[in-house]
C-alpha positions in Angstrom: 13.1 19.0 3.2 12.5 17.6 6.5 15.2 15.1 8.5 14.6 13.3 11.3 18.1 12.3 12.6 20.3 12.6 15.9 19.8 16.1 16.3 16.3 15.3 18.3 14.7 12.3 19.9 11.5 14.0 20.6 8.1 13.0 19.8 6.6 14.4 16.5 3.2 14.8 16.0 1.2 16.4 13.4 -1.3 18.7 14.7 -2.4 20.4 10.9 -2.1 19.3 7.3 1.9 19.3 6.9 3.6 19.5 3.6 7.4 18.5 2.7 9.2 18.3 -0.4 11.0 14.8 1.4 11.0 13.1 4.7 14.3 11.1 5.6 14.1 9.3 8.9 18.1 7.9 9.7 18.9 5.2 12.2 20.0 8.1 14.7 16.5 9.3 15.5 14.7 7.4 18.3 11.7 9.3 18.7 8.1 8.8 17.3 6.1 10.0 14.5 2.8 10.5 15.2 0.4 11.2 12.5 -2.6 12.0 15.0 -5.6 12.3 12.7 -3.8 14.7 10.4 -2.5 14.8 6.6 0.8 14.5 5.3 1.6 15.9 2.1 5.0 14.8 0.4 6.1 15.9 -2.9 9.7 13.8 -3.5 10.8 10.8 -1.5 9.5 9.6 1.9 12.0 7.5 3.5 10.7 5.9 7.2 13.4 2.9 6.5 15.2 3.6 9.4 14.8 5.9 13.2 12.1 6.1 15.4 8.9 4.2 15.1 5.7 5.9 13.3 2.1 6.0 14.9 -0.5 5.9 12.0 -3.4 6.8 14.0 -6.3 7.8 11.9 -4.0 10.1 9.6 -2.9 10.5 5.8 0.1 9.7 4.4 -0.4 11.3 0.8 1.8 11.6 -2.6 1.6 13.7 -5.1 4.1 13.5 -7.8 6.2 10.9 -9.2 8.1 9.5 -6.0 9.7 6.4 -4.0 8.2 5.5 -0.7 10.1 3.6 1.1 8.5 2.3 4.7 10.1 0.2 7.3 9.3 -3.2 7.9 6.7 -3.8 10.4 5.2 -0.6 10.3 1.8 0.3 9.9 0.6 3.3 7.8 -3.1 4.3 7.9 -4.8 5.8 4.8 -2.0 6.0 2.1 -3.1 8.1 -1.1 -1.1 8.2 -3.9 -2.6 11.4 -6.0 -0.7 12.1 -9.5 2.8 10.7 -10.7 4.1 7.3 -9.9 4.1 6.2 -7.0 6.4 3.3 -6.0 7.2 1.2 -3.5 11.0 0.3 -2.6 13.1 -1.6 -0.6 10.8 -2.7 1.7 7.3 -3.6 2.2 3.9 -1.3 2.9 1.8 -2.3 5.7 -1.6 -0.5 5.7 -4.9 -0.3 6.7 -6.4 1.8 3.2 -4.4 2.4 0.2 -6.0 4.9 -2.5 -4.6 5.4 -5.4 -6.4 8.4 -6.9 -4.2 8.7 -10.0 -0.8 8.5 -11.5 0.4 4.2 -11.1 1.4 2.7 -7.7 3.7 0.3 -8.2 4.7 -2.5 -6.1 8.1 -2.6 -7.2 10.4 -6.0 -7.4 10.4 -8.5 -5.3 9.1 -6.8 -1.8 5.6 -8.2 0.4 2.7 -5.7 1.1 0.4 -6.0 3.1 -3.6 -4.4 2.6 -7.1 -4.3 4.6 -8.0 -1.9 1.4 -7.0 -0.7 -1.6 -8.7 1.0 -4.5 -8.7 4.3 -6.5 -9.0 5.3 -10.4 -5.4 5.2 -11.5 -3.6 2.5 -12.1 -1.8 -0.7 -10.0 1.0 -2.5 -11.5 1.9 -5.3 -9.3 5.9 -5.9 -10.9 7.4 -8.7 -9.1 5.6 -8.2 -5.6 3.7 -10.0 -3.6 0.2 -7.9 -2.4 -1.9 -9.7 0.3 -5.5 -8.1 1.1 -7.1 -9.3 4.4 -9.9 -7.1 3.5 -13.9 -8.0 3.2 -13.3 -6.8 -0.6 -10.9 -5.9 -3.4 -12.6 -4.0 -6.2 -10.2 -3.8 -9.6 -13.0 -2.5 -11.7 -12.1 1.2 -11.0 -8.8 0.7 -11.7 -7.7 2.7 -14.9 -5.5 -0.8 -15.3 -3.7 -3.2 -13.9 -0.5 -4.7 -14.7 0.1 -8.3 -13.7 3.8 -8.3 -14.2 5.2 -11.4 -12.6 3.4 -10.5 -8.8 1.2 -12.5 -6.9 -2.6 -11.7 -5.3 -2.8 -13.8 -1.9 -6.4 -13.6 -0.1 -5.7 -13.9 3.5 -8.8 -13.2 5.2 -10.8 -15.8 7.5 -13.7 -14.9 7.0 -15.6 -14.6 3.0 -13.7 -11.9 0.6 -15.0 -10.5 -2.3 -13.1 -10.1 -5.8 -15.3 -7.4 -8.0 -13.6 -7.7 -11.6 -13.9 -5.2 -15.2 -14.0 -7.5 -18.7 -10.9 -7.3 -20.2 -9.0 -7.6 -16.6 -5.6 -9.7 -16.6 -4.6 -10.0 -12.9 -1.2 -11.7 -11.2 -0.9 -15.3 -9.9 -4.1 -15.3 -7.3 -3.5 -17.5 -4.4 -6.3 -18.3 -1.9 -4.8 -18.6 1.8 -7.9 -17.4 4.2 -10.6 -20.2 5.7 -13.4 -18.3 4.5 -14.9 -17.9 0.7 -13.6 -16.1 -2.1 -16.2 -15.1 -4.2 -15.7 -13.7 -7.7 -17.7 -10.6 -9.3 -18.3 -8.7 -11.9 -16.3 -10.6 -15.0 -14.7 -13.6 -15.1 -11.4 -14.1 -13.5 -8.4 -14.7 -16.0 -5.4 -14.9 -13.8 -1.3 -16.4 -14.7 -2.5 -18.9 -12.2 -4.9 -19.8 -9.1 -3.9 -21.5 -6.4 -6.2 -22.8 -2.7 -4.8 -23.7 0.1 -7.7 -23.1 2.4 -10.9 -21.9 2.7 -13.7 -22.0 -1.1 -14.3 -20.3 -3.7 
């Protein structure tokens, strides 16, 4: 188990691929987490809700098991791999640049707002009550082992043209369309619980 609390306000940085069981950050620690261009491996929960601020740098913040992340609101997190398990989202939401889900289910959890320049992977994305927003150049769901709508919502941000790559069979959230530049559909045909535009085409 590693804790970051008032026993050190040093700067932490990851310097090899570092493994913990948990990671508990508490309001006492002030210093920084710095994942460099390293991997970190965490079996149970991650917990960055509180302390110091983290530095995503080109690193790897990777699950493996069936866990709660729970991140703190306005950070940023790099590559984020969920590998095996569930992986699910709590209290707060995810800021990244790339999510990869390689197996086991993320799920977005209830209620929360995450934010994505990428996600994809072969397991499985279950959107709950959440609200994902991708300001990506594309959002493939066809190599998604499935996807559960739940009651979430899809929001396209980006301002410049998006692409949507779709499987048959594919039911996704409430889709709303907020970017100024086109959203084009591939793939299969879109059945969504709603679509909504308030900028840009399609």
């Amino acid at each position: 188990m590693s804790k970051f609390d008032v026993t050190s306000s040093k700067i932490c940085s990851l310097d090899v691929t570092g493994k913990a069981k948990t990671i508990t950050f508490t309001g006492q620690y002030t210093g920084n987490f710095c994942f460099t261009s390293d991997t970190l491996v965490v079996y149970g929960t991650a917990s960055f809700s509180t302390g110091g601020a983290v530095s995503a740098g080109t690193g790897v913040l990777k699950f493996v098991n069936s866990q709660v992340f729970i991140p703190a609101t306005g950070q940023t997190f790099q590559p984020f791999c969920g590998r095996g398990g569930n992986n699910d989202a709590a209290d707060t939401g995810l800021a990244a640049s790339n999510v990869i889900v390689q197996a086991g289910t993320f799920s977005l959890g209830v209620g929360l707002a995450h934010t994505v320049a990428a996600i994809s992977g072969s397991g499985a994305l279950d959107f709950g009550s959440s609200t994902l927003t991708d300001t990506g150049a594309s959002l493939d769901l066809s190599t998604f082992s499935s996807v559960t709508a739940g009651s979430g919502t899809l929001v396209f941000a980006r301002n410049n043209s998006q692409t949507l790559t779709l499987k048959s069979g594919l039911t996704l959230p409430s889709i709303i369309h907020s970017g100024s530049g086109t959203l084009q559909i591939a793939g299969a045909n879109l059945s969504a619980a709603s679509f909504s535009q308030t900028s840009g085409t399609n």
